[in-house]
C-alpha positions, 0 to 999 in steps of 0.5 A, a space after each residue: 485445502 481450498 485456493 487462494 482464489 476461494 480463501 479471498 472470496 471468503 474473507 470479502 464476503 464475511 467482511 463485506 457482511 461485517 462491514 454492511 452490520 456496522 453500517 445498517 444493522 446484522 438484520 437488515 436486507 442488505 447484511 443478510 444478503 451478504 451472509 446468505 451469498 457467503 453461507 452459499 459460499 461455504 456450502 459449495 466449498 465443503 462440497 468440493 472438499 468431501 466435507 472437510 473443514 475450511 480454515 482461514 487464517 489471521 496471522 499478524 492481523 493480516 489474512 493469509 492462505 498457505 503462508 501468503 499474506 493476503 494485502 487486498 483483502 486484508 486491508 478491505 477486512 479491517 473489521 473482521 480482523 479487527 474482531 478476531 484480535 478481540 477474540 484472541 483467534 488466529 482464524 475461523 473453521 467452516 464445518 460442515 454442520 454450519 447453517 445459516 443462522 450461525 452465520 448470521 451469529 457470527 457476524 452479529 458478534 463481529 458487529 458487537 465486538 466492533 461496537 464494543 458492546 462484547 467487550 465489557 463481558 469476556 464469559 458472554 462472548 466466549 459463549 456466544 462463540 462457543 454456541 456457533 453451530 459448526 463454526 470455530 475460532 481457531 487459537 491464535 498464530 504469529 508464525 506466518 511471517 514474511 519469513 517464508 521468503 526471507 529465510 526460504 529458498 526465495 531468501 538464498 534466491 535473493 542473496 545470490 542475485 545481489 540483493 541486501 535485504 538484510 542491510 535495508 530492513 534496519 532503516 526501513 523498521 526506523 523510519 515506520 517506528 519513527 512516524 507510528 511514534 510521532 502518529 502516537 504522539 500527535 494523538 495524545 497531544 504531545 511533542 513530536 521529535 523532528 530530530 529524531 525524523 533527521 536521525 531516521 531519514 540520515 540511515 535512508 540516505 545512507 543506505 539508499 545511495 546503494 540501496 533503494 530499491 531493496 528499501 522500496 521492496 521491503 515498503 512494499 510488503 503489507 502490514 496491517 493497521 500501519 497504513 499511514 504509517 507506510 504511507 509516510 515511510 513511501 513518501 519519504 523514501 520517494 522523495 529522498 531518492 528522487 532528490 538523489 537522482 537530481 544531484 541533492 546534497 546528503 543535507 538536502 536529502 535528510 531534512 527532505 525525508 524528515 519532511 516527507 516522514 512527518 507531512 501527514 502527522 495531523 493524521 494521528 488527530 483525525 478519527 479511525 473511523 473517518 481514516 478507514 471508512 470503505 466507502 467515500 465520505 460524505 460532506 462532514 467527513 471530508 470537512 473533517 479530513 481538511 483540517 489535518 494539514 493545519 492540524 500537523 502544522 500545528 503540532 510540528 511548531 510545537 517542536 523547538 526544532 523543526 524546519 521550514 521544509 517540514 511546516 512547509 510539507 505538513 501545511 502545504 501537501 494539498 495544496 494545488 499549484 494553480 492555488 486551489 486546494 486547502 487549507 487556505 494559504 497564508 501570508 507566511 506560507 511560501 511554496 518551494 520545489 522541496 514542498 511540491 515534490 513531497 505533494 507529488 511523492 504523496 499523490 503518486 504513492 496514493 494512488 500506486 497503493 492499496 487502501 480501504 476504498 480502492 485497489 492500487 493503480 499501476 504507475 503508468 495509470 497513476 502518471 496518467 492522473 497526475 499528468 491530466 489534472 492540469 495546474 495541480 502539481 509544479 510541471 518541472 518537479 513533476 516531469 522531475 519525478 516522473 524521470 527519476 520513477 519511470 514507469 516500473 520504480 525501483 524495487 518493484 518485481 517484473 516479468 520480462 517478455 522473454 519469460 525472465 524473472 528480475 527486479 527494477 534497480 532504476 530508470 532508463 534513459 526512456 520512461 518504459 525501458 529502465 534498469 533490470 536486475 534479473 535472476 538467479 545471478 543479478 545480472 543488470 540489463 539495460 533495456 534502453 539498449 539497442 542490445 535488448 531492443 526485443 525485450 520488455 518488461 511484460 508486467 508488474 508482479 507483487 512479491 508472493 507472485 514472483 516468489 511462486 514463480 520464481 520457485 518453479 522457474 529454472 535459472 529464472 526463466 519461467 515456463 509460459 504455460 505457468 504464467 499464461 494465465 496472467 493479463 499483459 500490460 495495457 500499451 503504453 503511450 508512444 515517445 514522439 518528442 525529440 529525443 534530446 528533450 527528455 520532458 517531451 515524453 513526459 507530456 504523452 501521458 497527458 495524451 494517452 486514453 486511460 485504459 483501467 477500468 476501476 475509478 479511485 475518487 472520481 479521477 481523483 480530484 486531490 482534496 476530495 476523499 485524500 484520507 491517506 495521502 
């Protein structure tokens, strides 16, 4: 079986080709580029396999390779998946009879598929698949779940360090059924239910008061062609548990999650073709998108319940608090705390996510953005927010400096110090404290990551040469403020040299390329 490695490249490299013949065309230079680099690809990999086949695999419409579900390319990939569920298949096979031709053919029935052009004639795309040279569709699979950590060794791992998964994940799968029915909804011009966001947003409140972070481990996990949708359910989550660490009322809470659920619902009437384009939008496109603030607040008003939070959140979300943004304010359009720090919660999970068109920045580099776009966002709701997330957030896996495998349960008295749960007994430890001054977190994991490790670790502790391989966190910004004045460390990250090297929106300027957020 090929790596993991391999498999990504694999799928970029078909995707990118899919992609390049929407755009241009399967025969021009650039398309045939992107199929001549992937044929080479295929080549050397069955080199390397003896000439047995290559299998890659769709499951759920996310790409997967040894039942790990693949987020970054999945995402990148839409239209090739979006093929293989028009065709009913669960993958495609590389033989070692494959040419170049059939690779060019299949990515022209991708092209066709997507354009609608095969759909009409089931037999002439069965016969076009059938006459690729070394080339299959593999027979559709929905038996690679997230239940390969879930129910496996990993799952038991999880019981026994104190985690309730189990009790989350109900209020979690409401709050993305909620906004995917409201998306719907919006886009067949009717009625949304903003009682039912309270209702939803009453189950958030009360299991997050236990439970946030395994809440914001499960919103972590992919899942294909919901990405608004877990844009909406992140943000409200966010903005629910910064309420709570700042002593709001339940009532409070639930109508801010309910917000917070739908502030994007103007999303549901923008096309999928502007929403998901890989690259940057042009003039027209980005006209296009303006409109959804006012598009959601129209379509909340239509509800006979709806509050001012929420018309507040769906018209004011991009909305600059030196004024600039858009759309344009109104007369009745007031700004509160609860509207900047749902506008926050929205920039900070945009930026901390994968999409279509960029790969998902750290939090510290995502602090970093906020912090130098001067006179975007509310100071006392930003250093808020920043004081309650922390560097590493809830529910997010780490790797500890001393090899330890554990979870962040909350922040700590400094933005770089919070709350570990570690493994195998869920045992909490406070990095802030003088006890474990020698130890820090070494850097982020993503679920399939820890799960790997975790399961070649003993009694949580992971061999260093198994995790060599990984690059450490850049250094972070030093805390020269007085140390009664918790804002003052919030200000360094204003200071600090950004240090990544990828580039999301031109340093993101909130209002340019925002599709999903």
């Amino acid at each position: 079986m090929i790596s993991l490695a391999k498999a990504e490249k694999l799928w970029l490299e078909l995707s990118a080709a899919v992609e390049s013949a929407l755009d241009v065309g399967t025969g021009e230079t650039a398309t045939m580029r992107f199929a001549q680099r992937l044929f080479e690809l295929i080549h050397h990999g069955l080199q390397q396999q003896h000439g047995k086949p290559i299998r890659l695999h769709m499951c759920e419409s996310l790409f997967v390779h040894s039942g790990i579900p693949l987020a970054d390319v999945s995402i990148r990939g839409r239209a090739t998946i979006a093929f293989l569920r028009f065709t009913d298949s669960g993958g495609i096979e590389f033989s070692k009879d494959i040419d170049l031709a059939s690779v060019v053919e299949l990515v022209d029935l991708a092209r066709g598929v997507c354009k609608g052009e095969e759909h009409a004639s089931g037999a002439r795309r069965e016969a076009r698949v059938a006459a690729l040279r070394g080339i299959t569709m593999l027979e559709p699979n929905d038996n690679i779940t997230w239940e390969w950590i879930d129910d496996g060794p990993a799952g038991e791992a999880y019981e026994t360090a104190g985690f309730s998964l189990e009790s989350a994940a109900p209020a979690r799968k409401e709050v993305a059924s909620a906004v995917e029915e409201a998306m719907g909804q919006a886009g067949a011009g009717e009625a949304i239910q903003m009682d039912t966001a309270r209702t939803v947003s009453e189950s958030i409140v009360a299991v997050g008061q236990t439970g946030f972070d395994n809440l914001m481990q499960l919103a972590e996990r992919p899942e294909f062609d919901v990405f608004t949708v877990q844009h909406s359910l992140r943000v409200s989550l966010l903005a629910t548990y910064v309420a709570s660490q700042h002593g709001a009322s339940k009532e409070l809470m639930t109508e801010l999650g309910a917000a917070a659920m739908f502030h994007d619902v103007g999303k549901g009437r923008i096309p999928e073709e502007i929403l998901y384009k890989p690259g940057r939008l042009d003039d027209d496109e980005r006209r296009v998108i303006a409109t959804h603030p006012q598009l959601g607040t129209e379509i909340l008003l239509e509800s006979p319940s709806v509050s001012a939070c929420a018309l507040g959140a769906a018209w004011g979300h991009h909305l600059r608090h030196d004024g600039k943004g858009y759309p344009e304010r109104r007369p009745w359009f007031e700004v509160t705390q609860a509207t900047s720090l749902i506008q926050v919660c929205d920039v900070f999970e945009a930026l901390t996510a994968r999409r279509p068109y960029k790969a998902p920045y750290s939090p510290a580099r995502a602090f970093q953005i906020l912090y130098s776009d001067a006179g975007a966002y509310d100071p006392a709701v930003l250093s808020s927010f920043t004081r309650a997330m922390g560097l590493f957030p809830p529910g997010r896996f780490v790797l500890l400096s001393n090899m330890t495998l554990g979870r962040v349960a909350k922040a700590g008295k400094a933005l770089d110090r919070p709350l570990i749960k570690t493994f195998p007994n869920g045992d909490i430890i406070d990095l802030s404290e003088p006890a474990h001054a020698g130890l820090s977190v070494s850097r982020l994991l993503q679920e399939p990551e820890f799960v790997q490790l975790l399961m070649t670790s003993k009694d949580g502790v992971v061999d260093p040469n198994i995790a060599s391989g990984a690059e450490p966190l850049a250094p972070l910004p030093s805390d020269t403020g007085p140390k009664d004045e918790e804002a003052s460390r919030d200000e360094e990250f204003a200071k600090a040299p950004v240090q990544d090297g990828g580039d999301c929106q031109e340093d993101h300027d909130h209002g340019d390329d925002c599709r999903l957020c």
